[in-house]
Structure formats: C-alpha cells, structure tokens
N, CA, C and O of each residue as an XYZ file, in Angstrom:
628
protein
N     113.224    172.624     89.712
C     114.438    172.192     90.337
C     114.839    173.169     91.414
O     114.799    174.373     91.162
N     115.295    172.650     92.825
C     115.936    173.329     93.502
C     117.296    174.206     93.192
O     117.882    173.973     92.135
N     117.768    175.125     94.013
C     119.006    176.085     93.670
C     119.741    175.193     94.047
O     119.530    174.512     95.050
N     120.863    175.060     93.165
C     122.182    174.215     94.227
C     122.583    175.326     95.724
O     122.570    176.544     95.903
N     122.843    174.381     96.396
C     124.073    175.182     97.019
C     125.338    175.151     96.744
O     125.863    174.434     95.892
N     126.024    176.147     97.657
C     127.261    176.957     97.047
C     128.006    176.085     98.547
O     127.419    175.831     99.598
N     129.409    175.780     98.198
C     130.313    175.468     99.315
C     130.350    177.067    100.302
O     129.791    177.448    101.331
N     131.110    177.535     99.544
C     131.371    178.941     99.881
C     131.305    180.039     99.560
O     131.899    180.222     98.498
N     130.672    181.269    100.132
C     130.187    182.462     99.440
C     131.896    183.111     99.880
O     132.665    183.003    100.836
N     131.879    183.836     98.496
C     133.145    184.620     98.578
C     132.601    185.944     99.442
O     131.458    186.394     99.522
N     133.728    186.357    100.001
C     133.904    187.597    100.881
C     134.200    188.569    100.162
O     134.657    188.226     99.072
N     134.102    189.977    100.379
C     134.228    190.708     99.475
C     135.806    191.281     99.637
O     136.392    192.045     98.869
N     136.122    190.894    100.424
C     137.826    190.806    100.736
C     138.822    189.869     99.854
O     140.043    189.878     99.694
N     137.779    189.067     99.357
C     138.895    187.583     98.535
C     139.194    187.996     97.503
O     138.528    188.820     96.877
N     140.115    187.565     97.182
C     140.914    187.786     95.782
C     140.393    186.739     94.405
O     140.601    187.008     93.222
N     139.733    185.603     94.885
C     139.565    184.440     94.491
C     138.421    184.643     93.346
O     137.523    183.862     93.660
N     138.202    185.053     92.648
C     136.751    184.966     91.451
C     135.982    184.071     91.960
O     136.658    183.109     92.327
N     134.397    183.882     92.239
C     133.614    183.297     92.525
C     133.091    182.154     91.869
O     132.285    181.317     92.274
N     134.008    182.315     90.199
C     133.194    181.144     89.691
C     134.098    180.080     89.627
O     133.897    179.234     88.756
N     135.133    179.945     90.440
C     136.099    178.141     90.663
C     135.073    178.068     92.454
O     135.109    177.055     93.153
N     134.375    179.181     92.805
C     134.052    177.662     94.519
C     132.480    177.106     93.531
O     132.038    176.156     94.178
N     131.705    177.312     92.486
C     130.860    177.032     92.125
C     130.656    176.052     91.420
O     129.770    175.200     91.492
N     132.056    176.255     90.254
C     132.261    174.947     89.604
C     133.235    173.606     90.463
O     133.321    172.437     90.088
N     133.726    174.080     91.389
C     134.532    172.850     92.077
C     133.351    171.572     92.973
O     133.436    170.351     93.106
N     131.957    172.943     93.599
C     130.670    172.024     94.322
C     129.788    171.208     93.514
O     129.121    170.272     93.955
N     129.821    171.731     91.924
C     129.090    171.200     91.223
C     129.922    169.457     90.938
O     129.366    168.371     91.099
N     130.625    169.575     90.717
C     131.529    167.959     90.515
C     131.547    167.145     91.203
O     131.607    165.991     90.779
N     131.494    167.484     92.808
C     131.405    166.637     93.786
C     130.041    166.345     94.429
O     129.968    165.343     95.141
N     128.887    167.158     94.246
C     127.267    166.926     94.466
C     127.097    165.314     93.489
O     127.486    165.078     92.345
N     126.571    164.662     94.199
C     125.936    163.423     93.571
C     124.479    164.236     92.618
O     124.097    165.386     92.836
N     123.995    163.482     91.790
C     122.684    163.915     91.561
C     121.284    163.062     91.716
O     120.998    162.056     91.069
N     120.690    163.533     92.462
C     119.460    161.987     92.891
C     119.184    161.314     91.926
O     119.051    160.122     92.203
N     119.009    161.629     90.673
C     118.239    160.724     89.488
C     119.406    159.138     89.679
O     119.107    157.951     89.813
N     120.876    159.896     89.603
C     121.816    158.448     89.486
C     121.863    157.747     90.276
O     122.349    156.641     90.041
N     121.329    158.099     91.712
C     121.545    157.257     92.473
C     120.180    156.118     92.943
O     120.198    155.030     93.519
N     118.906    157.079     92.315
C     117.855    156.143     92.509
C     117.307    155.351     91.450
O     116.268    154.706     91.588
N     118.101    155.389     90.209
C     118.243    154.756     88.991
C     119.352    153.681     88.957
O     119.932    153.824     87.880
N     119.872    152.727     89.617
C     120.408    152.079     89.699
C     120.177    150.752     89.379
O     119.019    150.431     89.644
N     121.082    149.554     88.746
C     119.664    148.706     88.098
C     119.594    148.078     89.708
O     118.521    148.415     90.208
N     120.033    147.653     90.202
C     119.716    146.807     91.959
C     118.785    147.606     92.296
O     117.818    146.847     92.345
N     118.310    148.920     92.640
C     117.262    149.448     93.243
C     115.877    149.074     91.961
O     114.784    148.649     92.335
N     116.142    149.281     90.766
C     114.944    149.315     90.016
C     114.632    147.839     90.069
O     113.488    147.583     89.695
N     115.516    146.582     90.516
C     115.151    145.246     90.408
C     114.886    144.823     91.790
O     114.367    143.729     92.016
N     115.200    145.596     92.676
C     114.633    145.545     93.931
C     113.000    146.014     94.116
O     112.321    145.375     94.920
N     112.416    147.085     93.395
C     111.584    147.293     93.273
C     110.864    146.836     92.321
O     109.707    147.258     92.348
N     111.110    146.138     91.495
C     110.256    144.846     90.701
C     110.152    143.819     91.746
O     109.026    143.331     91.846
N     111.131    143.327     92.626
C     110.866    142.274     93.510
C     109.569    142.783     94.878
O     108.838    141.962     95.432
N     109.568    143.899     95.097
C     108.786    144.188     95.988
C     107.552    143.918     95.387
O     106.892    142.930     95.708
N     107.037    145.061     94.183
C     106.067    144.675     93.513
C     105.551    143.484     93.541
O     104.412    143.221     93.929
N     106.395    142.683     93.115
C     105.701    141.035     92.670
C     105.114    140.398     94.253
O     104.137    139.672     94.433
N     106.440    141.157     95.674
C     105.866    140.428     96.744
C     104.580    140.517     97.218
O     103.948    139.592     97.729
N     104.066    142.039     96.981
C     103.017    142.633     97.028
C     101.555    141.875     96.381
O     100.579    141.361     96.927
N     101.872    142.049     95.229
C     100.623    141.024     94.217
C     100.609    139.716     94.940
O      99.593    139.357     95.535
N     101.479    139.132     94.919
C     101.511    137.666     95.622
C     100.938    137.750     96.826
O     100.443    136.706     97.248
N     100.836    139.159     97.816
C     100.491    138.674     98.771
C      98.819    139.073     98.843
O      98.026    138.598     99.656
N      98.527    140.001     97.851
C      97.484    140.043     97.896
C      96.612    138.954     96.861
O      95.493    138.537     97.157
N      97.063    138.723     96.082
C      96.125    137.217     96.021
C      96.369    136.098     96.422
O      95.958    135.171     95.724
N      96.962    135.847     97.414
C      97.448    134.809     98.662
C      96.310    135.618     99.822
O      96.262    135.294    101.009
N      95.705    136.379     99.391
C      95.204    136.806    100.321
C      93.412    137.014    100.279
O      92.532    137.109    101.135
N      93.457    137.021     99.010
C      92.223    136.913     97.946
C      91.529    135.422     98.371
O      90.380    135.280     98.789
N      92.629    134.242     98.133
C      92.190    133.029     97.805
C      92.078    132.366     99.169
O      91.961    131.141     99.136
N      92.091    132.966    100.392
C      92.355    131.979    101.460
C      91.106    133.054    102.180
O      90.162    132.420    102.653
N      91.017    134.400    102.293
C      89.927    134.788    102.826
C      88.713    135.366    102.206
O      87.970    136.131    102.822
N      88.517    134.993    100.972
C      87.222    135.295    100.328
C      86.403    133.968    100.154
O      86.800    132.840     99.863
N      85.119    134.447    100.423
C      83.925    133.454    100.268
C      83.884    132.805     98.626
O      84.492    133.278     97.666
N      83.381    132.126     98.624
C      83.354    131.340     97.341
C      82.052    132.139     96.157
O      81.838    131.802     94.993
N      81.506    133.018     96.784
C      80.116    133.157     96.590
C      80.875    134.869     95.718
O      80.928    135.161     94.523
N      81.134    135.303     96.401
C      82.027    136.435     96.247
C      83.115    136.135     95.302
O      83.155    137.137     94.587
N      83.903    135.419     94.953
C      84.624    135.073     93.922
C      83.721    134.406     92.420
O      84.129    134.296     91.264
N      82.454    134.071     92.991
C      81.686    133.985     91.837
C      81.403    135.073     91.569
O      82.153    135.363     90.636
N      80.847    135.816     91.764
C      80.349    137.284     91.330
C      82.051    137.717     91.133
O      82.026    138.626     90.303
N      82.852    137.575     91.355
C      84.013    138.215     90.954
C      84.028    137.903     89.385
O      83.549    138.617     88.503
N      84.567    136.898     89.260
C      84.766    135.785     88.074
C      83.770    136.302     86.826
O      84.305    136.283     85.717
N      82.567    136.699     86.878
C      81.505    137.118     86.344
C      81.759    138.499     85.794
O      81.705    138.857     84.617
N      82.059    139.242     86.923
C      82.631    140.815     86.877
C      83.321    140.633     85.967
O      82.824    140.892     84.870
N      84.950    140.044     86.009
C      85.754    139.766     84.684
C      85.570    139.704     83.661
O      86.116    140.406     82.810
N      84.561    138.647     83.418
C      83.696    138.517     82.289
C      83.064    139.129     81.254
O      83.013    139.026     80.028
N      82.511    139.924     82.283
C      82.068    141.303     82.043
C      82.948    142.285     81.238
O      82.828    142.632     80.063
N      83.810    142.623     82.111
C      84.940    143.268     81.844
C      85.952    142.855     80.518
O      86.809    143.555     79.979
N      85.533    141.475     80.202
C      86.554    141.293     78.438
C      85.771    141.604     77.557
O      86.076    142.317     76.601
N      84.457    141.026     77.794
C      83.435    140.930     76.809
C      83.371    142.559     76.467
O      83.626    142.891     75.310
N      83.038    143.572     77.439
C      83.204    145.001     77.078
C      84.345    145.584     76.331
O      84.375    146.453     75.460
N      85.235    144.913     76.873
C      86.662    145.424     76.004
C      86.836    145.117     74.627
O      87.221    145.945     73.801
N      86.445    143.477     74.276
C      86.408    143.036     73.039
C      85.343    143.423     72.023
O      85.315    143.150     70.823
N      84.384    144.187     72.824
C      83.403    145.297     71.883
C      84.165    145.865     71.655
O      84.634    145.738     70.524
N      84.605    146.586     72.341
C      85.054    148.282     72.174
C      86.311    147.788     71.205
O      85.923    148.156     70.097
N      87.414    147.250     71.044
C      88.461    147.158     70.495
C      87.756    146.345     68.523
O      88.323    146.637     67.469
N      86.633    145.492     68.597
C      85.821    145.398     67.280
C      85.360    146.228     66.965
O      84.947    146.093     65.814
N      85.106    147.406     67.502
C      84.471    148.588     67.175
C      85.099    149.614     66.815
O      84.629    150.484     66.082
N      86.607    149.610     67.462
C      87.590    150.378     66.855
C      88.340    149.778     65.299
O      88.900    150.400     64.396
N      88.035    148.208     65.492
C      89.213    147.747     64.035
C      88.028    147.290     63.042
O      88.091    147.336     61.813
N      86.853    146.806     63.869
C      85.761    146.416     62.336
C      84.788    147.633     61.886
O      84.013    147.737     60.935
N      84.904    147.934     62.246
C      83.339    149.228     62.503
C      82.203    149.780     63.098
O      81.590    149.001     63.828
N      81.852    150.660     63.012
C      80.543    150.672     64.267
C      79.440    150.786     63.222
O      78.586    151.434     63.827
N      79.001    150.554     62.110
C      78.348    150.679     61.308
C      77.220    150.679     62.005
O      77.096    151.782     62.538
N      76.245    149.893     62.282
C      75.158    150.109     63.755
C      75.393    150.410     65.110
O      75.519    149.781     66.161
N      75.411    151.675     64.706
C      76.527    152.410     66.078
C      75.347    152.045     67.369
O      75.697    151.602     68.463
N      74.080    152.294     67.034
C      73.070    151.746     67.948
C      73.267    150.182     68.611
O      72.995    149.930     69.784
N      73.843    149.087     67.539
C      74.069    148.309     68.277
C      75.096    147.956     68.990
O      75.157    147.113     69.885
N      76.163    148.853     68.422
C      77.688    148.923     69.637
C      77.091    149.686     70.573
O      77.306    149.159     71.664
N      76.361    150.799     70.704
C      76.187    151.259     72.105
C      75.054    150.720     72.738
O      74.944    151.367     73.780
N      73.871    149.631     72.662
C      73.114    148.721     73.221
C      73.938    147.832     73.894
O      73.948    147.830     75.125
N      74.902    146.780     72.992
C      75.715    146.189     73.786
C      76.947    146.428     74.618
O      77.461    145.646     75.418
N      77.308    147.565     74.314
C      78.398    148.034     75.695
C      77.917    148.753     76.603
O      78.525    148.824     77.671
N      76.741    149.447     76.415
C      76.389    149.986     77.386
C      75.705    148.738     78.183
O      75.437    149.109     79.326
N      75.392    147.596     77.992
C      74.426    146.477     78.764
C      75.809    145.757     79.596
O      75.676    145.461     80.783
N      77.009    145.529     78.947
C      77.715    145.161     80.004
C      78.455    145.467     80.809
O      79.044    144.740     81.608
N      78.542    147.435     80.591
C      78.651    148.482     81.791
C      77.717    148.512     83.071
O      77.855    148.642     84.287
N      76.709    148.326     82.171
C      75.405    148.178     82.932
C      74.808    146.752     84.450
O      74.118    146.710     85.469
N      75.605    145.939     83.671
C      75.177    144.699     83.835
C      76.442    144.568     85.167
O      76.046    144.123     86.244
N      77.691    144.904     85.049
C      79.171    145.014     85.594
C      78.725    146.121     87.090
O      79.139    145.728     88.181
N      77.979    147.319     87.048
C      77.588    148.033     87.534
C      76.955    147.246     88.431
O      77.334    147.017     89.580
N      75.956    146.820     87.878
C      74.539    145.811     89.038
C      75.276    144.748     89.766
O      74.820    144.484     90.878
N      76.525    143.952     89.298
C      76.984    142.746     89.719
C      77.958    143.795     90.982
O      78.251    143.411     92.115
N      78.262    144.977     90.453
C      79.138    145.202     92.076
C      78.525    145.682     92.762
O      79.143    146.218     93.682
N      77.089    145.807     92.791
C      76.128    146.421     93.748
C      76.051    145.390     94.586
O      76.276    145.400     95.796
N      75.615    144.194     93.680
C      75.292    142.852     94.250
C      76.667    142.332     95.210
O      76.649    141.854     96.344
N      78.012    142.654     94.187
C      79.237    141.974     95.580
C      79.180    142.796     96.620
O      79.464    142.128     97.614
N      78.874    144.344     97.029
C      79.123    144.786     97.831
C      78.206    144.828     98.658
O      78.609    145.289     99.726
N      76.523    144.398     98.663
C      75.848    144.318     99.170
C      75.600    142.423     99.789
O      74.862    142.062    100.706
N      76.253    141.778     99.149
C      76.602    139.981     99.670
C      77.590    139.594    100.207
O      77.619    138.418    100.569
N      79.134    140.763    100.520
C      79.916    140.663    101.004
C      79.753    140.383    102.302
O      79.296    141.282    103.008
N      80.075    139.123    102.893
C      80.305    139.190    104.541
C      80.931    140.493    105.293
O      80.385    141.167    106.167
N      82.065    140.647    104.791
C      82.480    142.282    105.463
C      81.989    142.809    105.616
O      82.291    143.419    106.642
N      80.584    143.333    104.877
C      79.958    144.771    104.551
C      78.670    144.514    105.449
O      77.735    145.305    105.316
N      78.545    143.390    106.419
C      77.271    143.075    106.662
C      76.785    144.481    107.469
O      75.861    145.214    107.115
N      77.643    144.655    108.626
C      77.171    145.880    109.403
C      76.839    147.093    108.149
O      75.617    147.235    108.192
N      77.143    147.586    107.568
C      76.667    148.705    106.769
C      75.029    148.022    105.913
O      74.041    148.698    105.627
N      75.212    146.632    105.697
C      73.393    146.498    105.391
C      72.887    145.345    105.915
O      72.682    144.167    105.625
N      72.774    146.074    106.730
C      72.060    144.524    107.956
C      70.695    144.428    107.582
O      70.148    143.435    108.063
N      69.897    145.220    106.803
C      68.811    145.288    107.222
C      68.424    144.721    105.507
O      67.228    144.508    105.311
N      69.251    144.516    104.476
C      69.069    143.792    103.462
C      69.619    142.492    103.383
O      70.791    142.117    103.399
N      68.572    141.887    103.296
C      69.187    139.986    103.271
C      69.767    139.839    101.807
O      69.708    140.826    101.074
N      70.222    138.879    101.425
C      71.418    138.459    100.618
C      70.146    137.892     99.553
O      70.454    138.116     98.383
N      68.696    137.160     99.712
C      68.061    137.213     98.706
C      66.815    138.871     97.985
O      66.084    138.990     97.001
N      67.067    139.493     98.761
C      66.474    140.254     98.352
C      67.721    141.124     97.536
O      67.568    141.529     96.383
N      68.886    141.325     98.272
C      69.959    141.784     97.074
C      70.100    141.481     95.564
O      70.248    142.102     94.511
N      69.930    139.682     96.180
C      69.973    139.076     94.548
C      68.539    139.292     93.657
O      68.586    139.264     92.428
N      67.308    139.501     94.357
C      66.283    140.034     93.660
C      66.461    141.436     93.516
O      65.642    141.642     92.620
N      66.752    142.081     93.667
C      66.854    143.613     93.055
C      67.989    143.305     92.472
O      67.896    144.320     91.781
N      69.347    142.665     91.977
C      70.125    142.615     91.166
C      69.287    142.048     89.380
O      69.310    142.528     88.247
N      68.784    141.090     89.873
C      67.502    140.853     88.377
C      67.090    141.315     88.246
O      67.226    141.748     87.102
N      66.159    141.872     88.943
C      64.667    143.127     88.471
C      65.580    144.177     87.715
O      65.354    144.481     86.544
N      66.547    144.675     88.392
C      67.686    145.577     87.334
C      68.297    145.210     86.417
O      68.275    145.963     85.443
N      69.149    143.846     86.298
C      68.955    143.484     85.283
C      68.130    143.350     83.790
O      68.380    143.602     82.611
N      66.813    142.708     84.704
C      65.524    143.038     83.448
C      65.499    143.970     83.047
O      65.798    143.924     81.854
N      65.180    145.427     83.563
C      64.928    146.435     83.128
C      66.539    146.919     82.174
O      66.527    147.483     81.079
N      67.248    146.692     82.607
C      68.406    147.378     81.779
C      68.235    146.642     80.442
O      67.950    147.396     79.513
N      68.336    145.442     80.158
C      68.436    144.497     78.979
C      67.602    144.830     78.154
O      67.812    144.880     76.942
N      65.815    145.285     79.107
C      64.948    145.218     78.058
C      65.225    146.963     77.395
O      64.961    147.306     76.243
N      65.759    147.779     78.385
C      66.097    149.035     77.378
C      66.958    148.488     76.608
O      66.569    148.784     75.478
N      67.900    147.865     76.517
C      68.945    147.606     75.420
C      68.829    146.952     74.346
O      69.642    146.935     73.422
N      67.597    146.260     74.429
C      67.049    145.314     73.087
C      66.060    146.480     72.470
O      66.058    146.817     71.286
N      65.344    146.947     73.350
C      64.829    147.991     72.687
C      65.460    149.169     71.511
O      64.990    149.496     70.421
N      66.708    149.636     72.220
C      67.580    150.879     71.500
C      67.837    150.435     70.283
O      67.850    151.236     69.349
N      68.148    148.748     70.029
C      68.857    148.293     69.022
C      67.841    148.806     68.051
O      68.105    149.420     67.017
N      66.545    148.461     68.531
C      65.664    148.640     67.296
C      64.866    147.458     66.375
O      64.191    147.787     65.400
C-alpha cells in the first residue's frame, strides 16, 4: 500500500499537535476499493464481458471456414473425452493406471496432431506454409496418428 498523504505538515512554530491534520485527511480521502466495487460498475463489467464473447463468436461463425470448424468441433471432443478420463480416474480408480495413462495420453496426443493439422489448413496461415498443401498436412496428421495409437495399444499391454 501506498503512504497516505498528509493535508498539512505542521510547522514547528504551530501550537496545533499533528495528530488532528492526520486524522481530519483520513475521513475525507475516498478509498479506491469503494469506489471500483460498486454494484453498476461490477454489472457494467459483466455486460462488457458478455459483449465481448458475443462478439467473438459472431465472429467465429461468419469468418471461419467450415473445414476449420470441423477440426474445431473434433478438438472439443477431444477435449471432454480427456476430461471425463481424468475426472473417472479421480472418483472410480486408476486401478490399470497403464490404461488411464494409454488413454489420456492418446487424446492429448491425438488433440496435439488435430492443432497441427488446424494450423497448418488454416486459410490465414497460408503465407507461413505455402509450401505444404492441405493433403499432405492431412497425411502427416494420420501417419501420426498411427504411430501414436499404435504406441498406446501397445503400453496397455
């Protein structure tokens, strides 16, 4: 925390005790927390928020390729199916801990390769890989695939 300031430094001439100009500045200083804690500012800033999200998936759905929202959609996918391991693994057990970590590590794995693949099929990104076509992306997204899966069937055992 910063030092307050003082209205007025006593002189060494004053008669006045120094501690009424200290306590009189303290009463009349606002303090930032109250004033940026207000419920209108904190519901003003829920309204911004929401304008924000809205505008970015208003923004999602009108300039992304269809191709790219598939591989999105997939990603997601990805992304529950991993979670709903991990959260069975915390409440049922990991009793074949080999096979909780075969299958979460395959759809880390798998989540990994699919954003190689969006960022390498993205129209945006063309100048950074001009020199990889969009089927050879999607063939090195399988060939990696294969190889990851077949380590993961393997680990299980």
């Amino acid at each position: 925390m910063a030092p307050k300031k003082q209205a007025a430094t006593p002189t060494p001439q004053s008669s006045k005790p120094a501690t009424t100009t200290t306590s009189s500045t303290a009463s009349h200083t606002p303090s930032k927390s109250q004033s940026k804690n207000t419920p209108t500012s904190s519901i003003r800033n829920a309204q911004d928020a929401q304008e924000i999200a809205v505008g970015i998936w208003n923004n999602y759905v009108e300039k992304t390729p269809q191709r790219v929202k598939l591989v999105d959609a997939f990603m997601l996918f990805l992304m529950v199916v991993g979670v709903l391991q991990f959260i069975y693994c915390v409440i049922g057990g990991n009793y074949p801990f080999n096979a909780f970590l075969s299958g979460f590590s395959a759809t880390v794995g798998q989540f990994v390769l699919t954003a190689s693949l969006r960022i390498q099929t993205n129209p945006e990104n063309k100048a950074e890989f001009e020199r990889i076509s969009r089927e050879r992306a999607f063939a090195d997204f399988v060939f990696g695939s294969m190889i990851l899966h077949f380590f993961c069937v393997n680990f299980i055992n």
